[in-house]
N, C-alpha and C positions, 0 to 999 in steps of 0.2 A: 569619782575616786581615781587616783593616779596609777596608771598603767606604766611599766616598763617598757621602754621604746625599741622597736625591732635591735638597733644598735647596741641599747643599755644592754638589754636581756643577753644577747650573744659575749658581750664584756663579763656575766656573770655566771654562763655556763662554761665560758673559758676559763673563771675563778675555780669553780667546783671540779672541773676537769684538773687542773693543776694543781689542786689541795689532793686530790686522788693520788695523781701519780707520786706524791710524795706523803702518805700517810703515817702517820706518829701515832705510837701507842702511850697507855694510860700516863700523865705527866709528863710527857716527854713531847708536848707540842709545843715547842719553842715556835718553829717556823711557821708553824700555823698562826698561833697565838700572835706575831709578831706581822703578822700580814692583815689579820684578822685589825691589829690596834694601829699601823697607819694606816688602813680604808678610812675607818671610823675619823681619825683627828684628821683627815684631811677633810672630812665632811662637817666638821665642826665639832665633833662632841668632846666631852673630856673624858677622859681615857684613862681607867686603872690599870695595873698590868698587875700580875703576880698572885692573886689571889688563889688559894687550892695549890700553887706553885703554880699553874701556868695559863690559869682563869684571865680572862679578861672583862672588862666592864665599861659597857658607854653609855655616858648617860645626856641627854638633851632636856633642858629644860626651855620651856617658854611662856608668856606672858603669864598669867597670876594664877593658874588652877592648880588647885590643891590637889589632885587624883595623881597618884603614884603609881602607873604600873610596871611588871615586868617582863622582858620576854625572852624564851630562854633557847639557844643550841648547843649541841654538843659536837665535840671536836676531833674525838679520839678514833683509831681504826682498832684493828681485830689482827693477831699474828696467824694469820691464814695467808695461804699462795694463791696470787689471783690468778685462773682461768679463762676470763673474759674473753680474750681477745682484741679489745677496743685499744683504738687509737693511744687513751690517755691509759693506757694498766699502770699499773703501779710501778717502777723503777727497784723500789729496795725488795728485794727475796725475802717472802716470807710475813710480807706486812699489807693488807691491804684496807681500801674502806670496803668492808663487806656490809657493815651495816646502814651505808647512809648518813652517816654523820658531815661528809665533806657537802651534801645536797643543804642539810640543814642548816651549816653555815652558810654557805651561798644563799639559802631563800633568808635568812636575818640581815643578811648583808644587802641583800638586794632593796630589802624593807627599809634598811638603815639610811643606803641612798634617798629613797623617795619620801619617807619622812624629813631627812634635813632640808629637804627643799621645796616641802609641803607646805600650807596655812590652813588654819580653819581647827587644830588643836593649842589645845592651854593646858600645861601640867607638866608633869615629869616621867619622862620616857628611859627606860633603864634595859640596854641592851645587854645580856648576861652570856659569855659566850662561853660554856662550861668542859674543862679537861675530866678524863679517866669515869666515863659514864661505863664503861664496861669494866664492872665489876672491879674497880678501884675507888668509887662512891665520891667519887670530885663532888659533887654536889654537898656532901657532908664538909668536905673541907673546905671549900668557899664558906660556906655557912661558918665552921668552926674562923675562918679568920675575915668573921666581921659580913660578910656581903649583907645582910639585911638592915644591920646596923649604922651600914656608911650608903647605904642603897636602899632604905626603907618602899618597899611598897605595901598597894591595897590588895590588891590583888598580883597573880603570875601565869603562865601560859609557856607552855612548848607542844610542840609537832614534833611528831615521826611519821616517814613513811613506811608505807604498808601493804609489804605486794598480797596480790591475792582481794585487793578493793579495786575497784575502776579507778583507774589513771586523773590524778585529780579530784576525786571523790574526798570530801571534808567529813571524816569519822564523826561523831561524839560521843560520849555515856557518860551518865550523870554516876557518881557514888564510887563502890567499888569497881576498878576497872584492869588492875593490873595484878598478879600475883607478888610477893614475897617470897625470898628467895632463900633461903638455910640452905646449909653444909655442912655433913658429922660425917668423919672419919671416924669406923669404929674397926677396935683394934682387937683379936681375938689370941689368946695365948693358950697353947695345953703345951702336951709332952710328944714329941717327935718320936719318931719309930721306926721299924721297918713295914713295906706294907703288904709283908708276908705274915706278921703279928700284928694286926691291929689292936686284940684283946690289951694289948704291953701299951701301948700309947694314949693320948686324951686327941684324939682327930679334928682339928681346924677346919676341916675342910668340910666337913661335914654340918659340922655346926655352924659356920657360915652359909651352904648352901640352905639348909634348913631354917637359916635370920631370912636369907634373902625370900625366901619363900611366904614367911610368917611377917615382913615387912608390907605383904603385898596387902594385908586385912589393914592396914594404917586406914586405908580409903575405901574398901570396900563396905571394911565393917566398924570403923570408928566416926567418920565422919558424914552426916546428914548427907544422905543422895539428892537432895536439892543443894550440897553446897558444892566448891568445885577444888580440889587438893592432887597434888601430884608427887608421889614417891618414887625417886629414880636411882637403883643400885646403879652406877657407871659404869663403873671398875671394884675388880676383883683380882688380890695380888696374894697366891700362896705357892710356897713348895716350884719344884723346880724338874725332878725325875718323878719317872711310874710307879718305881718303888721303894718310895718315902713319903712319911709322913711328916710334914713340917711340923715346926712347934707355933708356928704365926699365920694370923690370916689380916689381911688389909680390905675394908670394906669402903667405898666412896659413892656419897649417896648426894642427894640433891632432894631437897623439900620446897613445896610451893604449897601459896594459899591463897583465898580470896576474900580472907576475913579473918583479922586480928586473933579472934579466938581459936577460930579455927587452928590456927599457925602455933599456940599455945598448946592447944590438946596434942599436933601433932608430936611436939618438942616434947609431951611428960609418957605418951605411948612409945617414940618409940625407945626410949631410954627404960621403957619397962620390958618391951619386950625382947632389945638384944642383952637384958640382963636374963630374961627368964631364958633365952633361946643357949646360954652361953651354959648358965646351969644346969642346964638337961642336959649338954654335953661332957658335962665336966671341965668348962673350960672357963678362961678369964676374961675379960671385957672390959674395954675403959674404953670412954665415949666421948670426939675432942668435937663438940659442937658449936659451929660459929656460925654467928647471926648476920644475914645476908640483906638486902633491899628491904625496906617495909611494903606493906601492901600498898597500891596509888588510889588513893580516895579523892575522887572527882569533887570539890565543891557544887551541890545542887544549882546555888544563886550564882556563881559564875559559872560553872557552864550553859546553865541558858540563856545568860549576856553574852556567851560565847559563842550558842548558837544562832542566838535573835540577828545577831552582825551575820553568819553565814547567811539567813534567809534571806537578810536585806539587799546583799550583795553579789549571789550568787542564785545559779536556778536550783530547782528545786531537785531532779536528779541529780544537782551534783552534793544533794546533802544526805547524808545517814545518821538521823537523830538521835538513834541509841544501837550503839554496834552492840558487838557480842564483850563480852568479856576475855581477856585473855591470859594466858598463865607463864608468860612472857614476864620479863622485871623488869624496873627501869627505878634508878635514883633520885630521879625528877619526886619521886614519892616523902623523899625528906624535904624537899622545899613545899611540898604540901603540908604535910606536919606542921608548917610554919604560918604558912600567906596561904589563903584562901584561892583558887585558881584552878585551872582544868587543862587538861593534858590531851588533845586529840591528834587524829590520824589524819593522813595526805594518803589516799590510794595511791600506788608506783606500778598498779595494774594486776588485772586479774587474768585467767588462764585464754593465753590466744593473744596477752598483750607482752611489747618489750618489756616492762616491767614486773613479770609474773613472777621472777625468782626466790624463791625466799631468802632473807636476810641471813649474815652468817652463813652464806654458802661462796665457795669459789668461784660462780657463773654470774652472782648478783652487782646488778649496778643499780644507782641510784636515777633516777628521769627525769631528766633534764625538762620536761616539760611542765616540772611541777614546780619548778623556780619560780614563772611568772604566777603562775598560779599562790603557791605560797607568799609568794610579798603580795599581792593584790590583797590578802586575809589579813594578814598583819597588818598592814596600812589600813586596815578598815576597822581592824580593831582597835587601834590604836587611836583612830579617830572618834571613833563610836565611844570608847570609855575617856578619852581625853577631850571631848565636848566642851567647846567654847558655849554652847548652850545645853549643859545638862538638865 
């Protein structure tokens, strides 16, 4: 299988270092995107631009195999101030890759390299390099302009890495694997007051602390203790002095699930219970809930083609056949809804290694050391389902 050469590799940690210090948020990766689409056509491929507004897609075809697959990175940063300290921080105030996605381009790119100048695959290779994974659902809007339809595959595949696994360690889990992510802003209305008379008022604040309270049974006491759900009040916005009573309360909550149904009961309880909680108070209630990530369901039969390529290719501690599940979200979950495929983890290291930070923090970078690592996997997956002898 084709390794990255001490040379290549250092040309591609330089890439990922230089997608860093200039990170772009949700749609807004032109430069990336645009760096991203001449590596590609200088490698030969043909090059979509524009898709999701700032998606990109290469695609290689070679001699007569039919297998279509796909493989997927994400390109966007996080509006957080990086702390790092490293050589390459981020340049623009305010924006950095906290989550790893400049890593994930560089290990597809790195792949992209060594497949165009590979032999011994037959079929069609479709490099998918995805804008606005945080929580702007790029994935949905590729999909909605066309990406499966001008890019048919059999299958699909992306990585993230994952501090807190050993450095290089190749995750997997078959099924459910990722949460589903909802948002309800609920909105609480009485009568304002003094709060020397409370008797004369209907108290928001009140009846908010006691939703938030009575929010917490969603998961203790609605949901099967073997399944795994998470209700998160945020934020909490009322009243302003000690001695008033507002007439409004603003509640911001976060729902997660690990099972379709699950995510359904959570959506009809708790719309029952910040009405019942609002009525006991005397107060009003309107509930603006918006439907976030779907759950990510692991294809069973691709992920153990996904994993049979790790065992083949790698040792055996550097594999973990079925992680845990986590209540993390990711969009990649709608291109599963669609094409059959699996979604696994790259350790970026666990506690005692450079890479132990967790994602979405100011201190986090992504490991450099997992570049050759991740194109070694690609490339072997890519060989292994695109088989000149299936």
């Amino acid at each position: 299988m084709e390794r990255l050469s001490t040379m290549v590799l250092q040309e591609f940690i330089d890439l990922r270092r230089d997608i860093h210090q200039h990170p772009e948020l949700a749609f807004d990766e032109h430069r990336t995107s645009a760096l991203v689409a001449e590596r590609l056509r200088s490698w030969g491929y043909s090059v979509a631009t524009g898709l999701g507004g700032t998606g990109v897609v290469g695609q290689l075809k070679r001699g007569d195999g039919k297998a279509r697959i796909g493989l997927r990175a994400d390109m966007d940063a996080l509006p957080i101030e990086e702390c790092t300290g490293a050589p390459w921080t981020s340049i623009r105030p305010g924006l950095m890759h906290a989550c790893g996605h400049d890593g994930h381009t560089a290990m597809l790119l790195a792949a992209a390299r060594l497949l165009a100048y590979s032999t011994g695959w037959s079929g069609t290779l479709n490099l998918i390099f995805q804008p606005a994974e945080e929580g702007g659902g790029g994935a949905l809007k590729m999909m909605q302009d066309g990406l499966f339809e001008r890019f048919p595959c059999d299958a699909i595949f992306a990585m993230h890495n994952m501090p807190g696994f050993p450095e290089g360690q190749l995750v997997f889990r078959s099924g459910p694997t990722m949460a589903s992510s909802d948002y309800a802003t609920v909105e609480l209305h009485g009568k304002g007051g003094h709060g020397a008379m409370p008797h004369k008022a209907s108290d928001v604040v009140v009846a908010a602390a006691s939703t938030v309270m009575a929010l917490q049974t969603l998961v203790s006491r609605n949901v099967d203790p073997l399944q795994a759900a998470v209700v998160t009040v945020g934020a909490i916005h009322a009243g302003h002095a000690n001695n008033v009573i507002p007439a409004s309360a603003k509640l911001e909550i976060s729902v997660r699930a690990l099972d379709p149904a699950v995510r359904v009961a959570l959506h009809d309880r708790l719309h029952d219970i910040v009405n019942a909680q609002a009525q006991c108070y005397g107060v009003s209630a309107r509930i603006d809930w918006r439907p976030g990530y779907a759950v990510l369901v692991n294809d069973p039969i691709e992920t153990e083609r996904a994993l049979d390529v790790a065992r083949k290719h790698f040792q055996a501690e550097q594999i973990n056949p079925q992680g845990p599940m986590l209540t993390g979200s990711e969009d990649f979950a709608f291109m599963l809804e669609r094409i059959p495929g699996c979604y696994l983890f790259i350790g970026n290291g666990s506690d005692g290694e450079p890479g132990a930070c967790m994602v979405h923090n100011p201190g986090y970078d992504f490991n450099d050391n997992n570049i050759a690592v991740g194109a070694k996997y690609w490339c072997a997956l890519a060989h292994e389902l695109l088989s000149l002898n299936p």
